[in-house]
N, C-alpha and C positions, 0 to 999 in steps of 0.2 A: 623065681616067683611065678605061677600060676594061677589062671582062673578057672573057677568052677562055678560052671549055672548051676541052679538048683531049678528044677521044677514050678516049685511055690514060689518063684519071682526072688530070688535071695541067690547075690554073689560072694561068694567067697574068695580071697586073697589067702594062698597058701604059699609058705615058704618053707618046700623039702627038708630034710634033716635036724626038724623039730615037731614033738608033739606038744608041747606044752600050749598052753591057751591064751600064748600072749604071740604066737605065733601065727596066729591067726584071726581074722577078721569078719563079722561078719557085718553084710548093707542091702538094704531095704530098698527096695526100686521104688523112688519119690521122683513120681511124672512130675514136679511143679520145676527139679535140678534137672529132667534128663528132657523137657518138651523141649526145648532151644538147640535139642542137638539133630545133625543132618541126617543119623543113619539109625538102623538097632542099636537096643541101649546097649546089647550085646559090644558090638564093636567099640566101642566108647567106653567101656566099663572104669576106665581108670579114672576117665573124668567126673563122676560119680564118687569115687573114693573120697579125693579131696573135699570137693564143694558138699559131701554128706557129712564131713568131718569136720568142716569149718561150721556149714547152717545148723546141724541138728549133734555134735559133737559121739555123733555116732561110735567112731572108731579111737576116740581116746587113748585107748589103751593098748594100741595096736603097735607093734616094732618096723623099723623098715628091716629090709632082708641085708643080711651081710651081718646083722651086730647080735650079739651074744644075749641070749636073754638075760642074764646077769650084771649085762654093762646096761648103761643109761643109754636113754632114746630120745629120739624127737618123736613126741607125734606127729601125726599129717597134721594136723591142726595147727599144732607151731608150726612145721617147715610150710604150707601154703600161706601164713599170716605172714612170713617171713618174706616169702616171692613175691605177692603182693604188693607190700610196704616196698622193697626194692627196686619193682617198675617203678618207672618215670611215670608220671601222674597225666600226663596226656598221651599214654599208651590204652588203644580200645580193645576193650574188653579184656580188662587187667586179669577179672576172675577166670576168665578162660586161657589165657594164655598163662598162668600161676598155674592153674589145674596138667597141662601139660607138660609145664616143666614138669613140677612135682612127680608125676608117671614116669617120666624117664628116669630122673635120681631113682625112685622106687624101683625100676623094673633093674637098673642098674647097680642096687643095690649100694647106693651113696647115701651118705649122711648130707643133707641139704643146707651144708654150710653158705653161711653169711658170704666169705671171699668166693666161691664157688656159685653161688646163684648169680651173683656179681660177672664174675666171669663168662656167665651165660648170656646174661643180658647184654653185657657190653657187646660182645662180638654179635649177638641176633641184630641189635641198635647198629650195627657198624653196617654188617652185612644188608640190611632188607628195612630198618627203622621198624619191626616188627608188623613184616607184611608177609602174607603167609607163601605167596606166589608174587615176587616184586617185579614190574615189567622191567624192561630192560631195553633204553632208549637206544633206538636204529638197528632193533634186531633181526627185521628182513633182511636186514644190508650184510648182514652181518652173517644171518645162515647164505644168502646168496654165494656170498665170496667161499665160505665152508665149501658146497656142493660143488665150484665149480675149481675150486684148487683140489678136491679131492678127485672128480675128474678129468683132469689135467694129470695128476698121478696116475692115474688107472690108463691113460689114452684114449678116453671117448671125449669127442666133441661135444664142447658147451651147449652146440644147440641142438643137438641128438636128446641130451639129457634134456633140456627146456622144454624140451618139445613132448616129454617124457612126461613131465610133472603137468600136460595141462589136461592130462586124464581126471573124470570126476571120483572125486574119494568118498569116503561112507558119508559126509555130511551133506554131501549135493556140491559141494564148492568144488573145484580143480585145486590140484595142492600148489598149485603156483600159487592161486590166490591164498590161500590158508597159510602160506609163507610169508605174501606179502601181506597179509592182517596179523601176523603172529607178534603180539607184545610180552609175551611171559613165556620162562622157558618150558613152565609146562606144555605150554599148547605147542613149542616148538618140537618137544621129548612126545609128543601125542603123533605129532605128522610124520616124523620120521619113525614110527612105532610102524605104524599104519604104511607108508612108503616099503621098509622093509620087508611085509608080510603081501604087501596086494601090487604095488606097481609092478605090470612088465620089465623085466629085466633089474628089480630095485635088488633081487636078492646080489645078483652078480656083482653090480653097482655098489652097495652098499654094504652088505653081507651084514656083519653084528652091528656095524656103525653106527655111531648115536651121535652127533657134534655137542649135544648137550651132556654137560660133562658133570654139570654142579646143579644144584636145586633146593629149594624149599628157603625156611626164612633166615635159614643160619649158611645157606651157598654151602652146603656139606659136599664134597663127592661123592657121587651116585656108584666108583668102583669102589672104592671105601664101605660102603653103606653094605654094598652088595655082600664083600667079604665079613664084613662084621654080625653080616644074618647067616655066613656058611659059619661061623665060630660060635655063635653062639644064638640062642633062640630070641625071636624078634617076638614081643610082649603083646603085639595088636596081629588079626586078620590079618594076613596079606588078600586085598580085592583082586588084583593081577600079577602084581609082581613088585620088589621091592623099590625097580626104579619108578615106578609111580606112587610107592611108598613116600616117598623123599619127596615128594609135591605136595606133601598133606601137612597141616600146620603138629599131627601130633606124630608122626615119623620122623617129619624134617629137623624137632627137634629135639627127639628121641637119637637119630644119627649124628646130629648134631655135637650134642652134648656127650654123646661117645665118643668125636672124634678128640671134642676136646679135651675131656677129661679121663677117660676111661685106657689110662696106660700107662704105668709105673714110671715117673721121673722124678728123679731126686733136685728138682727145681728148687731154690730161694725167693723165685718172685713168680706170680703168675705173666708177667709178660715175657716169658719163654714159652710157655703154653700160646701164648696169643700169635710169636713166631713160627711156632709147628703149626700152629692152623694152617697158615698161609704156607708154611714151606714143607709140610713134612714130618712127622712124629721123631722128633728126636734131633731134629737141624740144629738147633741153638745148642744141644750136647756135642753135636760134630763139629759143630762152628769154633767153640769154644775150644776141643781139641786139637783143631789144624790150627788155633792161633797157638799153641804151645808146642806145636810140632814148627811152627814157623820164628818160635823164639829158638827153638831146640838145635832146629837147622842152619839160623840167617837164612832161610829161604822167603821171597815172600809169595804167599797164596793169596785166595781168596774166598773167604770165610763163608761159604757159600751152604755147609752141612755135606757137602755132597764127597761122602772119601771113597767112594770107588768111581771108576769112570764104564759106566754102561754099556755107551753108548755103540749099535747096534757096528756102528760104523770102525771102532775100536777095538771090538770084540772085547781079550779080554788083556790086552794093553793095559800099560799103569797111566795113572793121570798124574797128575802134576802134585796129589796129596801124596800118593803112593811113593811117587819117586823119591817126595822130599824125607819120607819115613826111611825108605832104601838109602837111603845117605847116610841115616841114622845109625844104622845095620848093624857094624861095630860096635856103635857103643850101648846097643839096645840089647846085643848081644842074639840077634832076634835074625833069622834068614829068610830071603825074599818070598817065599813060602809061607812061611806062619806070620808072616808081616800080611799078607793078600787075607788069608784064614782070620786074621783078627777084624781085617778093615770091613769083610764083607759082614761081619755081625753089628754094623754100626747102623741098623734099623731097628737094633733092640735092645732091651734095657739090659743085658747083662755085657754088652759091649765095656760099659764103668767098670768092669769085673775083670776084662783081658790084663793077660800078658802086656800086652802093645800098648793100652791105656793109661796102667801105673809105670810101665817107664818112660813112656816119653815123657810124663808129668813129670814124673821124680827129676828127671831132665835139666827140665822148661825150670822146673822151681827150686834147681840150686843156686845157692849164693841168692836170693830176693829175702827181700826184708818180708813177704808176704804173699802166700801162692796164688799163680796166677787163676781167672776166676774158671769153673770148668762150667760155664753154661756165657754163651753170648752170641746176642740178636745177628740172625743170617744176615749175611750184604747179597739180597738178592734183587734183579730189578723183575718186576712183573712183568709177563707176558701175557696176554690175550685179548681175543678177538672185542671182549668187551670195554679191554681196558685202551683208555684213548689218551691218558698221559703218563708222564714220567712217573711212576712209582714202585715204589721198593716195598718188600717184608719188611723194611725197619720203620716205613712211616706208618704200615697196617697197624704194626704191633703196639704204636707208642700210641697211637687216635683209640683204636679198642683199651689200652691201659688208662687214657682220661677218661675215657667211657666209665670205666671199670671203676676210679676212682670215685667219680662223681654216685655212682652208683652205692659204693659205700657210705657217702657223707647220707646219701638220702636214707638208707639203714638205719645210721645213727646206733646210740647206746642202745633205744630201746629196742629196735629193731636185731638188733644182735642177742640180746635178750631173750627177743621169743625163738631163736635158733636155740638157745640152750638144751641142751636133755632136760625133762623131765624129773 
C-alpha cells in the first residue's frame, strides 16, 4: 500500500496489482480530524483514513490490501468501531490510539480480526498500559551500570569515562546530567544517539552501541524493527531513522504489531504468539519440539526454543538439543550433518516442513494414545537490566493471555459483529 498527495489537498490509498475501484480510496483533508495532530497531515496520513471513515463514512467502500476484490471485507469503519470497542474504556484517547492500530493492520495488510486486535492490545496493556514513551523506574541507575560494565570490557577507566560525559551536549545540559534526568528510554536512545556522534573519544567507546535495546508502547526491539524496515517498506516518513521511529506512538505500534503478528505460525492458541514476543519468533514451535526430542531420547532438556547453541564462545559445538537429536541418529536415520542443516532453520516457519521435524515427532508420538502438542510456552527466566524480579516468558505470556481475554469479553457478540465483512 502506498500514498499519493494530490495537489488539490486529496490522499490517495493505493494497493499495487489492482485497478479496479474498490481498490482504491480516495480522502478529503478535514482540518476539524487532522488540527489535533503534531506534525503535516502529510506524515500522519493514515490517521485520517480511519477517523474519516468512521466521522464522515468517507471510505466505505474501500478493501484493506492483501484481500481479493471478490472476497469480503471489512471496512475501515468496521475494523476502527471494532479497535475502539476493544480498548479498555479508561484508555485516553481510545480514538487515537484505534486509528493507529488500524494503519498498521492496513499497512500490513491484515484483516482486523476481533482475536488479533485483542492480541494487540493485550500485550501494548501488559507492556506500557498504553503509554506511548513509558518511563522506566531507576533508569539512570540502570544506564550508569550499562556505561560502566561496558567500559570495564573495553579497558578504560570508570572515571576517564565520567569525566567524559560532563562535556555540554546540544541541550546546554552535560550528558551526565541528561543521564541522570533520563526517565524514558526515549530520552535515554536520544543521549547516547548524540554521545556516539559528538563526545571525544564516544565513537571508539561506543562505536554503534545503543544500551536501549527496546521502545515505544508495545517494548518492540529496535534490531527487529530495523530489519523489518530492510524487508519490507515502512508505511510513515522516517524523520531520522527507524530507531527513533519506534519511540513514536504510530511506529511503535506499527513494529509492534509486526513483530507479533506478521509471520507465518501454525499456532492453536494465541498465547504462543504472546511467548515469541517475549522469547523469539518461533520459541514455543522449538520448545514444543525439544520436548518430543526429550520424550524421543529420555534425555531431559530444557524447553527454552533455543536448538542451536551460538554462543560466540562455542563456536559451532552442539548443545545439549543437538546432542540429544545425535543420539537419535540411528533411528532418525539422519547424520550429524543434516541433523545441524535442519536445526539451524528453526528460526523459520518451514523448519515444520524438515526432515528432522516429522521424524522426531513420528518418534515422540509412537505408541501415545494422542500426539504430543507441537507448540509449548518457553521455560525461560528473564533477564534484564530493567527487570528486578523473578520472572519467566511463561508468566509474560499467561498476564498478556488474561489481558487478551478480558479483552475479548469486552468485544462481546456485538463487537465481533462489527469485525464481520461486509
Amino acid at each position: 500500500m502506498q500514498i499519493v498527495v494530490r495537489p488539490e489537498g486529496r490522499y490517495w490509498l493505493e494497493w499495487p496489482g489492482s485497478s479496479s475501484a474498490r481498490s482504491r480510496c480516495s480522502l478529503h483533508y478535514r482540518l476539524p480530524i487532522l488540527q489535533s495532530l503534531p506534525s503535516p497531515a502529510g506524515l500522519r496520513v493514515f490517521r485520517c483514513v480511519s477517523l474519516a471513515a468512521l466521522v464522515a463514512g468517507s471510505l466505505a467502500g474501500c478493501s484493506i490490501g492483501g484481500l481479493s476484490n471478490e472476497e469480503s471485507v471489512q471496512t475501515p469503519a468496521q475494523a476502527h468501531a471494532l479497535i475502539v470497542r476493544a480498548l479498555a474504556p479508561e484508555t485516553r484517547d481510545r480514538v487515537g490510539w484505534a486509528t493507529d492500530i488500524y494503519a498498521a493492520f492496513a499497512a500490513l495488510k491484515r484483516p482486523a480480526t476481533a482475536d488479533d486486535v485483542c492480541a494487540v492490545i493485550a500485550v501494548t496493556e501488559q507492556e506500557s498500559s498504553f503509554r506511548e514513551d513509558p518511563t522506566v523506574p531507576g533508569l539512570s541507575k540502570i544506564a550508569w551500570k550499562e556505561i560502566d560494565d561496558r567500559a570495564q570490557r573495553l579497558g578504560v577507566p570508570s572515571l576517564v569515562v565520567r569525566t567524559a560525559l560532563r562535556i555540554s551536549s546540544p541541550d546546554g545540559r552535560s550528558y551526565s546530567e541528561r543521564i541522570d534526568k533520563a526517565t524514558t528510554e526515549r530520552e535515554l536512545s536520544e543521549i547516547f544517539e548524540d554521545l556516539i556522534g559528538l563526545v571525544p573519544m564516544g565513537k571508539s567507546l561506543f562505536g554503534a552501541w545503543n544500551p536501549v535495546r527496546t521502545g515505544g508502547p508495545m517494548q518492540v526491539s529496535i534490531a527487529f524493527s530495523q530489519e523489518h524496515a530492510r524487508s519490507r517498506p515502512y508505511p510513515y516518513p522516517v524523520k531520522d531513522n527507524i530507531r527513533n521511529e519506534v519511540f513514536t506512538r504510530h511506529g511503535g505500534m506499527y513494529f509492534g504489531i509486526a513483530h507479533l503478528l506478521d509471520y507465518d505460525a501454525s499456532y492453536d492458541s494465541h498465547l504462543y504468539r504472546f511467548a515469541d514476543f517475549n522469547a523469539g519468533h518461533y520459541a514455543s514451535r522449538n520448545a514444543g519440539f525439544q520436548n518430543a526430542v526429550s520424550v524421543a531420547s529420555g534425555r531431559t532438556l530444557v524447553l527454552d526454543g533455543d536448538l542451536v547453541d551460538h554462543s560466540a564462545e562455542k563456536g559451532r559445538e552442539a548443545g545439549s538439543t543437538e546432542l540429544a537429536v545425535r543420539a537419535l541418529g540411528s533411528r532418525l536415520k539422519m547424520s550429524d550433518s543434516a541433523i545441524r542443516a535442519d536445526l539451524e532453520r528453526g528460526g523459520s516457519k518451514d523448519f515444520d516442513e524438515s526432515q528432522l521435524y516429522r521424524r522426531v515427532f513420528a518418534l515422540a508420538d509412537a505408541g501415545r494414545d494422542r500426539p504430543l502438542p507441537r507448540a509449548m510456552v518457553p521455560r525461560i527466566t528473564l533477564k534484564s537490566p530493567k527487570i528486578t524480579r523473578n520472572l519467566t516468558t511463561a508468566w509474560f505470556a499467561e498476564r498478556v493471555d488474561s489481558r487478551y481475554k478480558r479483552c475479548l469479553d469486552r468485544v462481546g457478540p456485538k463487537g465481533a459483529r462489527a469485525a464481520e465483512p461486509s
